[in-house]
N, CA, C and O atoms as a GROMACS GRO file, in nm:
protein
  532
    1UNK      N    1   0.085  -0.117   0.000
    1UNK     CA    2   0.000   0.000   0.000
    1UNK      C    3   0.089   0.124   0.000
    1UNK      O    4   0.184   0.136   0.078
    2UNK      N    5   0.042   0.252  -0.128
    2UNK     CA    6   0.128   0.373  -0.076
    2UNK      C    7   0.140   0.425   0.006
    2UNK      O    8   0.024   0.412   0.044
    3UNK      N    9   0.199   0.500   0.106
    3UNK     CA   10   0.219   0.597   0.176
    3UNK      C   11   0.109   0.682   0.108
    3UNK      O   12   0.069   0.689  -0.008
    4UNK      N   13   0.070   0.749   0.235
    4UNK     CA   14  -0.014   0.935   0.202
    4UNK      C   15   0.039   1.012   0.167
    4UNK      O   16   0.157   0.977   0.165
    5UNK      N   17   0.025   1.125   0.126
    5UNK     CA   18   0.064   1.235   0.096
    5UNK      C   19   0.017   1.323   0.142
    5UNK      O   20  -0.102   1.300   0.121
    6UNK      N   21   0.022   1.434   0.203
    6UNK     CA   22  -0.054   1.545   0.241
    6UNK      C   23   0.009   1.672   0.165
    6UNK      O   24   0.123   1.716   0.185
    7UNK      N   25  -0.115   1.741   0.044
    7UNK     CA   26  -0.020   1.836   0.000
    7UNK      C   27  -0.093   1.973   0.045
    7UNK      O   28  -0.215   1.958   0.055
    8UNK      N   29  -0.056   2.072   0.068
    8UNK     CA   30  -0.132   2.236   0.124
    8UNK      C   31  -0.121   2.303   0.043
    8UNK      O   32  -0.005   2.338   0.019
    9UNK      N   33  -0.203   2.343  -0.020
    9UNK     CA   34  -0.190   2.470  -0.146
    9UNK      C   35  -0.269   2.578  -0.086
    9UNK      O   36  -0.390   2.562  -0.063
   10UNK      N   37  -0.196   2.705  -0.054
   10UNK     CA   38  -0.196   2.801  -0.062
   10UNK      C   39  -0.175   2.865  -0.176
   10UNK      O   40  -0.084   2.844  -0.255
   11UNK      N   41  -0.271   2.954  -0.184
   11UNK     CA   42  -0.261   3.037  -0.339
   11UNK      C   43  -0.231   3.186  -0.318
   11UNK      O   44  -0.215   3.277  -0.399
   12UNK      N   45  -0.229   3.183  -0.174
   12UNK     CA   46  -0.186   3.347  -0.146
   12UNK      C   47  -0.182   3.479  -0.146
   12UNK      O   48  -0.100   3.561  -0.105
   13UNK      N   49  -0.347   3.489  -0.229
   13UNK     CA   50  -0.398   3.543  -0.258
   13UNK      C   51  -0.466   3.644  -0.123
   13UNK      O   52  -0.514   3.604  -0.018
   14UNK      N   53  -0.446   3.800  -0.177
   14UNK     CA   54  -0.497   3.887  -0.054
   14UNK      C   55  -0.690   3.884  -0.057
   14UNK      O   56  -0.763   3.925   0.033
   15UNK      N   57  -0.724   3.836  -0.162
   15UNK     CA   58  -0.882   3.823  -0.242
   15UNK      C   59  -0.961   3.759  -0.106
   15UNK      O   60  -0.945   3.638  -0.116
   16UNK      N   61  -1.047   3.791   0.030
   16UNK     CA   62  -1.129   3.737   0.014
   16UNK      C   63  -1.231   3.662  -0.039
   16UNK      O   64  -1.249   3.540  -0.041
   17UNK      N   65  -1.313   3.780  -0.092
   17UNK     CA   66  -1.403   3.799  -0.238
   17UNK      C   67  -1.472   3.906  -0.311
   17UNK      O   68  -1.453   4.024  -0.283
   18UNK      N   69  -1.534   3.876  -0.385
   18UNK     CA   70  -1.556   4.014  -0.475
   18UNK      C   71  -1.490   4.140  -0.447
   18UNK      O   72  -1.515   4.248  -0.394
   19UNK      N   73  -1.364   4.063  -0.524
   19UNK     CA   74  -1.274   4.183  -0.592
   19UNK      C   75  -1.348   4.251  -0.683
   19UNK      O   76  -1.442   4.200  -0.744
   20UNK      N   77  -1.300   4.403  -0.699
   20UNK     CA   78  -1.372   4.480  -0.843
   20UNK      C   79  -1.199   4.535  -0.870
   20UNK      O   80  -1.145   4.606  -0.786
   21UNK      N   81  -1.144   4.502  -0.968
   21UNK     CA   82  -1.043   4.542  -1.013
   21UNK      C   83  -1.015   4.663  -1.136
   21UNK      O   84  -1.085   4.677  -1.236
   22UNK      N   85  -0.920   4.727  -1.108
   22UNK     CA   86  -0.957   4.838  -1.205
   22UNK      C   87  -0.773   4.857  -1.302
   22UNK      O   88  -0.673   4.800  -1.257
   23UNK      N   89  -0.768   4.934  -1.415
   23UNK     CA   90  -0.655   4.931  -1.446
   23UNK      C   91  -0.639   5.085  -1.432
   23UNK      O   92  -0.734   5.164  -1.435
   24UNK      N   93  -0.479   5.125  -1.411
   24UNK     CA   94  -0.457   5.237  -1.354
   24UNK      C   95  -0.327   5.270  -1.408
   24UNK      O   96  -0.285   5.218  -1.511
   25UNK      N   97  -0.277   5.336  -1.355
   25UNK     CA   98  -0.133   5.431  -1.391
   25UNK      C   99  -0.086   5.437  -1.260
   25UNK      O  100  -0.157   5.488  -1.174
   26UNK      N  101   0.065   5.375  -1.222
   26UNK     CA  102   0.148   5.408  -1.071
   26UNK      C  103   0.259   5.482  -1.110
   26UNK      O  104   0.336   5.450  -1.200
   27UNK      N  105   0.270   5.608  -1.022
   27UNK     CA  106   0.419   5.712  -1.044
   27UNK      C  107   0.458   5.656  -0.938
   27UNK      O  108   0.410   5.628  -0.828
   28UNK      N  109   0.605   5.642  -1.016
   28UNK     CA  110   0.706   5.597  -0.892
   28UNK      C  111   0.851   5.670  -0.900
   28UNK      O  112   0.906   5.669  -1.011
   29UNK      N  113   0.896   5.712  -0.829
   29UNK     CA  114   1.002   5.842  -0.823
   29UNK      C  115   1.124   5.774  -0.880
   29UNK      O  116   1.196   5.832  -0.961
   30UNK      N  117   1.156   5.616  -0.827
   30UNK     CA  118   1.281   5.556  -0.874
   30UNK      C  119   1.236   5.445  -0.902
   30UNK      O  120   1.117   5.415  -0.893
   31UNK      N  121   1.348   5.353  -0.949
   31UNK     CA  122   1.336   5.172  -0.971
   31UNK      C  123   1.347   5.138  -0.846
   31UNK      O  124   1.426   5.179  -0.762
   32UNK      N  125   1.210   5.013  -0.836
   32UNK     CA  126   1.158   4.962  -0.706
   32UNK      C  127   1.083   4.863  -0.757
   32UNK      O  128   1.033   4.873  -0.869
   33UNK      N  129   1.065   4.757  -0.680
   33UNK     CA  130   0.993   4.640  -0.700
   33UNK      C  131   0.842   4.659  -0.567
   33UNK      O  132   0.867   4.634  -0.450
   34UNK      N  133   0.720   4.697  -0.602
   34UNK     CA  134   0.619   4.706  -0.518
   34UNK      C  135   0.568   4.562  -0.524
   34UNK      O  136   0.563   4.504  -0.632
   35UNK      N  137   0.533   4.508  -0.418
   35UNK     CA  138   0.450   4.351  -0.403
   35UNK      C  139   0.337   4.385  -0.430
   35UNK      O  140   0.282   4.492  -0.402
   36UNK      N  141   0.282   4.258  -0.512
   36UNK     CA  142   0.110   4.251  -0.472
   36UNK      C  143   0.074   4.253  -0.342
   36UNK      O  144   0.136   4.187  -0.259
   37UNK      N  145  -0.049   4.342  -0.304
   37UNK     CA  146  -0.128   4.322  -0.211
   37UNK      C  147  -0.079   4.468  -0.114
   37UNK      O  148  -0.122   4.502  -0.004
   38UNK      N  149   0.015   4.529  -0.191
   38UNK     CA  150   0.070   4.693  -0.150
   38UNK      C  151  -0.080   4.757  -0.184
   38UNK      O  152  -0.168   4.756  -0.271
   39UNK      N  153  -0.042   4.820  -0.034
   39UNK     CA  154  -0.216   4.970  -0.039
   39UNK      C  155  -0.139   5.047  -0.136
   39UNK      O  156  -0.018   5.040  -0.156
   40UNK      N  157  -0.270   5.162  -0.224
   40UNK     CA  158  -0.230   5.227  -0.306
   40UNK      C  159  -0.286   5.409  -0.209
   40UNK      O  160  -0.342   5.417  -0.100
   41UNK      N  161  -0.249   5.509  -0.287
   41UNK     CA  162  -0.342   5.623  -0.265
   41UNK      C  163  -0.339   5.644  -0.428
   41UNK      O  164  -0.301   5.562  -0.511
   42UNK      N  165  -0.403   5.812  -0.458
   42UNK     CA  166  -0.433   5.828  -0.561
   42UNK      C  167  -0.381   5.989  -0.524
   42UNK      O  168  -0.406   6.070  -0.436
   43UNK      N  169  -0.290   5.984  -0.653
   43UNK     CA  170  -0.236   6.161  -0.658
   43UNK      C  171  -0.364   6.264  -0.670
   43UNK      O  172  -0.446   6.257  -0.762
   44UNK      N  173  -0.369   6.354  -0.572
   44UNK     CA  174  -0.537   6.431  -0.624
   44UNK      C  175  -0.492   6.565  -0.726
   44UNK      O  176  -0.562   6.664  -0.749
   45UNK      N  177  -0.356   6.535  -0.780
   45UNK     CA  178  -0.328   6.674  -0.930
   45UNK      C  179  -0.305   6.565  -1.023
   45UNK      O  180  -0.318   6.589  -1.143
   46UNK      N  181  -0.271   6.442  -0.982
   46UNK     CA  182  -0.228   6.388  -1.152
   46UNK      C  183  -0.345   6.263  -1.176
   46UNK      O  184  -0.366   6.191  -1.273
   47UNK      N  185  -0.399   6.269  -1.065
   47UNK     CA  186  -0.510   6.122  -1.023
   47UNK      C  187  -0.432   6.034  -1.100
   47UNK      O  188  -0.484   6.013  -1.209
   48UNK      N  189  -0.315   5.969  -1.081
   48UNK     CA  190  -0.247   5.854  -1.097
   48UNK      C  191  -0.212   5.766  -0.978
   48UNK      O  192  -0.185   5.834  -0.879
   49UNK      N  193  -0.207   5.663  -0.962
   49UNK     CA  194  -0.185   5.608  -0.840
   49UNK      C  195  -0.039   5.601  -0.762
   49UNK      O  196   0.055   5.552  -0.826
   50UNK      N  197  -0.022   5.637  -0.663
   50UNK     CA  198   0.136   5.684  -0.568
   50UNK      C  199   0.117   5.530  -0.463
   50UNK      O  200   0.024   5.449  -0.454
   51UNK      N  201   0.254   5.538  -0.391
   51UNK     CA  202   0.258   5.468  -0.268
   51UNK      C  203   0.154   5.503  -0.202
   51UNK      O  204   0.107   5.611  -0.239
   52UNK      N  205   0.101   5.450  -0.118
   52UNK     CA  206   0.018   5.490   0.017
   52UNK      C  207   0.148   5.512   0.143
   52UNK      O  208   0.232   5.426   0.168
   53UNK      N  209   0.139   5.667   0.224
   53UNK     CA  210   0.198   5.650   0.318
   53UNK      C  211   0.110   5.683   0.400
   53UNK      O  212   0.026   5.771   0.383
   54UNK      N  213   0.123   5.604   0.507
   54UNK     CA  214   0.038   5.659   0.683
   54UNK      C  215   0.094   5.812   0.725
   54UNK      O  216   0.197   5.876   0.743
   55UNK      N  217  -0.054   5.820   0.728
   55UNK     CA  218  -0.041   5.962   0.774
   55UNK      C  219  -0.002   6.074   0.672
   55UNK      O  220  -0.007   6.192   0.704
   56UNK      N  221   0.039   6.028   0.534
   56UNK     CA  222   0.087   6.109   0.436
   56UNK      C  223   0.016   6.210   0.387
   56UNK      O  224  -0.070   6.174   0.306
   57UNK      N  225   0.023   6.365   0.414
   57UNK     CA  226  -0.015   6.466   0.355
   57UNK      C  227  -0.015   6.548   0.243
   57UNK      O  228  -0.076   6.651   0.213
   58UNK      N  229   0.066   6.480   0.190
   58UNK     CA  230   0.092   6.561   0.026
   58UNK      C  231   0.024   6.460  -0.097
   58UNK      O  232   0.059   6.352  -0.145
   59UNK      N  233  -0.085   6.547  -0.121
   59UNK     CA  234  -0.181   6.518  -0.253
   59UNK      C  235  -0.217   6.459  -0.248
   59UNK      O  236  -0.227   6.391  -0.350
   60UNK      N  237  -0.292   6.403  -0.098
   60UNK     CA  238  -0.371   6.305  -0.036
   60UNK      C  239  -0.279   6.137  -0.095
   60UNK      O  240  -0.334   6.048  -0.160
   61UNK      N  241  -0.178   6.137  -0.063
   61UNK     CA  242  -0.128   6.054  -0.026
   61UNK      C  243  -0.125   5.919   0.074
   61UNK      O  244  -0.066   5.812   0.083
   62UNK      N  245  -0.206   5.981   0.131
   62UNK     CA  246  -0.243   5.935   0.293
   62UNK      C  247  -0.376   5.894   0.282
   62UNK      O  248  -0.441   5.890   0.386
   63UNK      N  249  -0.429   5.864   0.176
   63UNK     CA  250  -0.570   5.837   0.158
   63UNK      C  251  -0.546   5.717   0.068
   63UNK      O  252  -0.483   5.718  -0.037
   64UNK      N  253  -0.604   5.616   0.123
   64UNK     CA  254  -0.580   5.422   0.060
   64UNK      C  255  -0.685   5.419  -0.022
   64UNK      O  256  -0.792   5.389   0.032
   65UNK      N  257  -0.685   5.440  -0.126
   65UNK     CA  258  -0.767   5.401  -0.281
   65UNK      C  259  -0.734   5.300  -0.341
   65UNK      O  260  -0.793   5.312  -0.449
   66UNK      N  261  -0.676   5.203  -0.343
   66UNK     CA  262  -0.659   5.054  -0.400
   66UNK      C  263  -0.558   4.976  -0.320
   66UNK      O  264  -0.487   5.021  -0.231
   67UNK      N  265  -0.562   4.850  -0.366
   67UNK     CA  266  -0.502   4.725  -0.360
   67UNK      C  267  -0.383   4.691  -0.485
   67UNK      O  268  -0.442   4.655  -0.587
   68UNK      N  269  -0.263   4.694  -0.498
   68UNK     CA  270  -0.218   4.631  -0.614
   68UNK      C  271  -0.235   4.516  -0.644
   68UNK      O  272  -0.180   4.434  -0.570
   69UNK      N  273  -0.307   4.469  -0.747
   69UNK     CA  274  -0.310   4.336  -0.765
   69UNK      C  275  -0.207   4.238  -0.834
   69UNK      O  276  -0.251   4.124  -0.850
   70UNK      N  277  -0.096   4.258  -0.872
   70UNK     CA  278  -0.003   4.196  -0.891
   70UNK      C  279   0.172   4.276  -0.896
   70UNK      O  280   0.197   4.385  -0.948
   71UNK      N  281   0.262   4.193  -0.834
   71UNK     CA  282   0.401   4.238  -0.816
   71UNK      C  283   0.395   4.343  -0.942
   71UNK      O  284   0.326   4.343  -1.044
   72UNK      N  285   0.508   4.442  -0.888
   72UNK     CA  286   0.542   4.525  -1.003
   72UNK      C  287   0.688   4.556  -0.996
   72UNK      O  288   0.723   4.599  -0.886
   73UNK      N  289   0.778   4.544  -1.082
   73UNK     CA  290   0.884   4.574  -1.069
   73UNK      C  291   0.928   4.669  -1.209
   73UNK      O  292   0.895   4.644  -1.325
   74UNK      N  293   1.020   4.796  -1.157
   74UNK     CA  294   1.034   4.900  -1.221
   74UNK      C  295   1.176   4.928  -1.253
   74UNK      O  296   1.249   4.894  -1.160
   75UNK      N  297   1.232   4.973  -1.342
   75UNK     CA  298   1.378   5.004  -1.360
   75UNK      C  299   1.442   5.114  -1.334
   75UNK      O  300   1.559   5.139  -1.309
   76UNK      N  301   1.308   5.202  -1.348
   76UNK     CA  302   1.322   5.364  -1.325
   76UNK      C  303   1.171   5.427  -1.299
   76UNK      O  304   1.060   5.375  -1.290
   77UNK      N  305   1.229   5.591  -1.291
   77UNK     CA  306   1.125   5.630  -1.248
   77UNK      C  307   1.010   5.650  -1.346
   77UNK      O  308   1.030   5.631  -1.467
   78UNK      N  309   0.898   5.685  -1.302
   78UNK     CA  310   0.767   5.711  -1.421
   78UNK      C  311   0.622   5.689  -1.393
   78UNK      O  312   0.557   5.726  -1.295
   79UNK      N  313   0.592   5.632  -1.480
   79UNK     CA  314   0.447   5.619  -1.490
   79UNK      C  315   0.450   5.396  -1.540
   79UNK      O  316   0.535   5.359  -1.621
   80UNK      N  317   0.367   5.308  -1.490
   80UNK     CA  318   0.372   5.217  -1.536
   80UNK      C  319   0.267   5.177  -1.497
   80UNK      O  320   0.230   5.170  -1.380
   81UNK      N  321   0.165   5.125  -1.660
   81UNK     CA  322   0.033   5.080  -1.591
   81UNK      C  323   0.038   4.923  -1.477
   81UNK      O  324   0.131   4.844  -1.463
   82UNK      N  325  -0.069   4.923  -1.427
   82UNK     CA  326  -0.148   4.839  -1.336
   82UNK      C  327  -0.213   4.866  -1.321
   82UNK      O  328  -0.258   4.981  -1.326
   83UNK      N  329  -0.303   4.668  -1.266
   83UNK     CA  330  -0.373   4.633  -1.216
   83UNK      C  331  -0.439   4.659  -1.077
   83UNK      O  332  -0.362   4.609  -0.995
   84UNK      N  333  -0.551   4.716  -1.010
   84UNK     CA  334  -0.552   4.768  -0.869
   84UNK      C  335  -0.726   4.701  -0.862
   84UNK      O  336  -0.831   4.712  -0.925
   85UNK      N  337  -0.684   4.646  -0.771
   85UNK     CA  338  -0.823   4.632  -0.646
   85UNK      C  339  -0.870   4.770  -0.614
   85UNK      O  340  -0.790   4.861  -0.589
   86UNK      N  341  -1.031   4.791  -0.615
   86UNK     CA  342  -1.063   4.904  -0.576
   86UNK      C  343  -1.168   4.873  -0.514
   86UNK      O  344  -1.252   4.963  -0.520
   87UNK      N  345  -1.211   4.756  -0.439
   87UNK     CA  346  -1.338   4.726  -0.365
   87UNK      C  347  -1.360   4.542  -0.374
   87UNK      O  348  -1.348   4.463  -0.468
   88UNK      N  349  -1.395   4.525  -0.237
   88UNK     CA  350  -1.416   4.389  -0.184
   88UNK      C  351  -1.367   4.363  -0.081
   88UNK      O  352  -1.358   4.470  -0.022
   89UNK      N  353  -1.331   4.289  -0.022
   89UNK     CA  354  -1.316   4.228   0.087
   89UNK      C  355  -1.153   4.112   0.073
   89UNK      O  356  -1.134   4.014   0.001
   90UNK      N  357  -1.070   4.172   0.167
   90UNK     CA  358  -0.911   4.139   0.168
   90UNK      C  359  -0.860   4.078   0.262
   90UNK      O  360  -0.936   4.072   0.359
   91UNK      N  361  -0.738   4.016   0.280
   91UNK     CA  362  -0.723   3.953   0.434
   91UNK      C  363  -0.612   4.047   0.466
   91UNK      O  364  -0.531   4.080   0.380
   92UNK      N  365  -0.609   4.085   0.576
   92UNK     CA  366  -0.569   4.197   0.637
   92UNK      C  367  -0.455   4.164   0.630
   92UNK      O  368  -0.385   4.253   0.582
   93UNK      N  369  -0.380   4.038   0.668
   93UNK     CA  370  -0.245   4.021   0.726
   93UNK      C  371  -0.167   4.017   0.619
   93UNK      O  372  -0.045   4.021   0.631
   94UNK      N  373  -0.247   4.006   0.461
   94UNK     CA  374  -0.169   3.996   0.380
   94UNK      C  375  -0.180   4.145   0.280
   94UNK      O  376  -0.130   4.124   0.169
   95UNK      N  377  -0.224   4.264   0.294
   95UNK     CA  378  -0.197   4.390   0.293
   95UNK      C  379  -0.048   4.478   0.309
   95UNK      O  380   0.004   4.507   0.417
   96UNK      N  381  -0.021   4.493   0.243
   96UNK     CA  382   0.118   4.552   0.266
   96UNK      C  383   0.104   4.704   0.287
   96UNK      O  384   0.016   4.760   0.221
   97UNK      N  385   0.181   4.781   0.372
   97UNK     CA  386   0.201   4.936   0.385
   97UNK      C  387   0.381   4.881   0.326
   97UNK      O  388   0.456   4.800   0.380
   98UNK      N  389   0.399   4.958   0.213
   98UNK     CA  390   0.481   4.951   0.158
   98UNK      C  391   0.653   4.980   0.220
   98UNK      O  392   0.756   4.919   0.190
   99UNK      N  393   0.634   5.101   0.321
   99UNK     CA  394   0.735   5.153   0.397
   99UNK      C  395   0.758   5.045   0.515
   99UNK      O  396   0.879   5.029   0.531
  100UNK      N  397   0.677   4.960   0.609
  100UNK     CA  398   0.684   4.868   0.662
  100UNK      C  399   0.759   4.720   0.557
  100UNK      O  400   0.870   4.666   0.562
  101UNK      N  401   0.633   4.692   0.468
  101UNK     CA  402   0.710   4.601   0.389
  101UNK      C  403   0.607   4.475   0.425
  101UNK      O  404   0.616   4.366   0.369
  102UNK      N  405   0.500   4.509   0.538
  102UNK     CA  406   0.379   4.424   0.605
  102UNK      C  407   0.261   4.486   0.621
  102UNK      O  408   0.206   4.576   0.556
  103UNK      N  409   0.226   4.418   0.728
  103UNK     CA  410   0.093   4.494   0.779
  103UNK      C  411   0.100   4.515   0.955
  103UNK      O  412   0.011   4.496   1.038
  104UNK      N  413   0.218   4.554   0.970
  104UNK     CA  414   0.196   4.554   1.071
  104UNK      C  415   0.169   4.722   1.172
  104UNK      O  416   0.150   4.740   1.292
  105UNK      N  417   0.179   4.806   1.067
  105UNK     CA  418   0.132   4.973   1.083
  105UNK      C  419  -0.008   4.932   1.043
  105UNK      O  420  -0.078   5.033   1.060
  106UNK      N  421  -0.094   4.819   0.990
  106UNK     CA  422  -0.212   4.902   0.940
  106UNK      C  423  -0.313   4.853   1.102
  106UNK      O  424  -0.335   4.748   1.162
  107UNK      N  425  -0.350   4.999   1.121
  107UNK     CA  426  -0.447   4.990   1.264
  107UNK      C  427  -0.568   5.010   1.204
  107UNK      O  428  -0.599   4.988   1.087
  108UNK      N  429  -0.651   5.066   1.316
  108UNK     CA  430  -0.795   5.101   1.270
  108UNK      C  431  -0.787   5.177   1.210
  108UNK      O  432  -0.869   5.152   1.122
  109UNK      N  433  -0.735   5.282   1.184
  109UNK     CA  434  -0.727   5.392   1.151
  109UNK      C  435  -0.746   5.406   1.004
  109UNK      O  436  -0.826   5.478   0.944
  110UNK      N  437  -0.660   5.323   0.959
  110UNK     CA  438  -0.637   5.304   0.782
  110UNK      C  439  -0.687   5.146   0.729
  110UNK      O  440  -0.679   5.110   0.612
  111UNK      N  441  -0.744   5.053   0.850
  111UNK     CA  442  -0.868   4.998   0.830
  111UNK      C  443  -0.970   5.081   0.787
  111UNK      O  444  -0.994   5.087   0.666
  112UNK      N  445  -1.035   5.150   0.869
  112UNK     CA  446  -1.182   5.212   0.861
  112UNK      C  447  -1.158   5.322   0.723
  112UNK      O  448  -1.257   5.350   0.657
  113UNK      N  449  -1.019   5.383   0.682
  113UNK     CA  450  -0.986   5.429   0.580
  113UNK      C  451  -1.027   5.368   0.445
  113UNK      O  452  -1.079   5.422   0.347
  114UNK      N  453  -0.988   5.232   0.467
  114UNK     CA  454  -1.003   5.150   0.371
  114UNK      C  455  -1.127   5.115   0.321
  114UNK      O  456  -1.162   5.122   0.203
  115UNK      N  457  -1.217   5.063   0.456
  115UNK     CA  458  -1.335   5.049   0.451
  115UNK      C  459  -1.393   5.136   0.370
  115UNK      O  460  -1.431   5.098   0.260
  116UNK      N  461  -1.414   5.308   0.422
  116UNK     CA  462  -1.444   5.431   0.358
  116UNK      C  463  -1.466   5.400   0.202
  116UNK      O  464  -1.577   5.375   0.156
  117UNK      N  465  -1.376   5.404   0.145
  117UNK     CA  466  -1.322   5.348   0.007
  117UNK      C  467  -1.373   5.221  -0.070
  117UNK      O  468  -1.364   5.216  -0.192
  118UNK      N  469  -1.435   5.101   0.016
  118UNK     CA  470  -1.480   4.999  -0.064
  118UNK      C  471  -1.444   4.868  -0.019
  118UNK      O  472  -1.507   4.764  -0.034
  119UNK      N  473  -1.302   4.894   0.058
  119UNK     CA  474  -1.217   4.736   0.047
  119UNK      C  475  -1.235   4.709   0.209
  119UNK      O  476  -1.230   4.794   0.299
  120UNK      N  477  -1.250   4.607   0.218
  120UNK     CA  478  -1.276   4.558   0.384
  120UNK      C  479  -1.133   4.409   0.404
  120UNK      O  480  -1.110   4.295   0.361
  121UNK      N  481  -1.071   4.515   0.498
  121UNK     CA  482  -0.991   4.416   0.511
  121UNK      C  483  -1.024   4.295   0.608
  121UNK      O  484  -0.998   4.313   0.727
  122UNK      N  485  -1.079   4.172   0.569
  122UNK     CA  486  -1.099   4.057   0.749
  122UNK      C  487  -0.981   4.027   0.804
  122UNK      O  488  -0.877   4.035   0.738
  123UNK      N  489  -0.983   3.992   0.920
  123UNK     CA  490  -0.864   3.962   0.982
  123UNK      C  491  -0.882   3.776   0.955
  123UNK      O  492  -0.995   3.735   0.981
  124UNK      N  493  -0.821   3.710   0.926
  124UNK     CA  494  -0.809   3.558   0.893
  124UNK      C  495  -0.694   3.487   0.974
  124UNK      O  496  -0.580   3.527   0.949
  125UNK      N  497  -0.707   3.402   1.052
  125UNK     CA  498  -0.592   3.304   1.071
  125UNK      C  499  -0.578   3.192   0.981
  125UNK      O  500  -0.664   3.108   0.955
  126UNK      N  501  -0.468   3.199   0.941
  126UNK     CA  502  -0.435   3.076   0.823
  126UNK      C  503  -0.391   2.964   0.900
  126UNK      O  504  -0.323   2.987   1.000
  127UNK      N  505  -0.425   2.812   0.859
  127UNK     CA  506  -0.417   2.736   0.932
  127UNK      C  507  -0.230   2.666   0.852
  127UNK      O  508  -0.206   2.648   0.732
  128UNK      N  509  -0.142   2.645   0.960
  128UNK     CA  510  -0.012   2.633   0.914
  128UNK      C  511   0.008   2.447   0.921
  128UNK      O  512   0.071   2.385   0.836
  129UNK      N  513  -0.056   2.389   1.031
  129UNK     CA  514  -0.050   2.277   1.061
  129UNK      C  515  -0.182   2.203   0.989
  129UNK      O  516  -0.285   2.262   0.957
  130UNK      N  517  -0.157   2.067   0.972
  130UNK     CA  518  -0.264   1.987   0.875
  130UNK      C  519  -0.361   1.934   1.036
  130UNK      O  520  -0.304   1.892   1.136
  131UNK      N  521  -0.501   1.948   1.022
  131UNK     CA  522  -0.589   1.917   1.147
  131UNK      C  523  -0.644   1.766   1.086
  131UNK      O  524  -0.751   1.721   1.127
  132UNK      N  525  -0.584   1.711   1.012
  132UNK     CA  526  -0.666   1.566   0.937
  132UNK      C  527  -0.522   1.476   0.939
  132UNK      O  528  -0.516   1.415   0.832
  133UNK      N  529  -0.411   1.447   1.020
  133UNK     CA  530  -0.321   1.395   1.047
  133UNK      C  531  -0.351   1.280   1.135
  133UNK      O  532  -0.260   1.209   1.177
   0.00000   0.00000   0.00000
């Protein structure tokens, strides 16, 4: 008789559900690689999409208008389209604040921000260990 196998697929995905995805334009000052699942804001003079920083005051910066939906990596500075989440429901832990590099700055604060906006982040525990062993 074979041996079992136990295989875990994670797909890693920040998607609760009903994503509404939108395509967009990100300015980025230099070459940088942004992860999927990086909060976005939205420039309010060029309405192109910027980093999101906490607390960020310049050109509403500081205001979380999307989700990136897939890695982006850049060579230089500019303009490069993407993909952005702009409403549904996300798992929190897998949200990135870009300057962290996690989620571990995002509080209520830029929760209920988020919310505001469309996207609800749940908080989820992922199960790491197999419970059918």
């Amino acid at each position: 008789m074979a041996n079992i196998t136990i295989t875990s697929i994670d797909d890693r995905t920040p998607v609760w559900k009903d994503a509404v995805v939108n395509a967009g334009v990100l300015t980025l000052g230099a070459a940088d690689t942004i992860l999927e699942e990086t909060i976005l804001a939205m420039d309010s003079v060029s309405l192109k999409y910027v980093i999101f920083v906490k607390g960020g005051s310049t050109n509403e910066n500081g205001i979380p208008k999307g989700i990136l939906a897939q890695d982006l990596t850049v060579t230089g500075s500019g303009d490069s389209p993407v993909r952005v989440n702009v409403a549904g429901e996300f798992i929190k832990e897998r949200l990135i604040i870009d300057a962290d590099g996690d989620d571990s700055n995002i509080d209520n604060a830029v929760i209920n921000q988020l919310r505001d906006y469309g996207m609800i982040p749940r908080f989820v525990d992922d199960l790491n260990i197999a419970d059918n062993v």
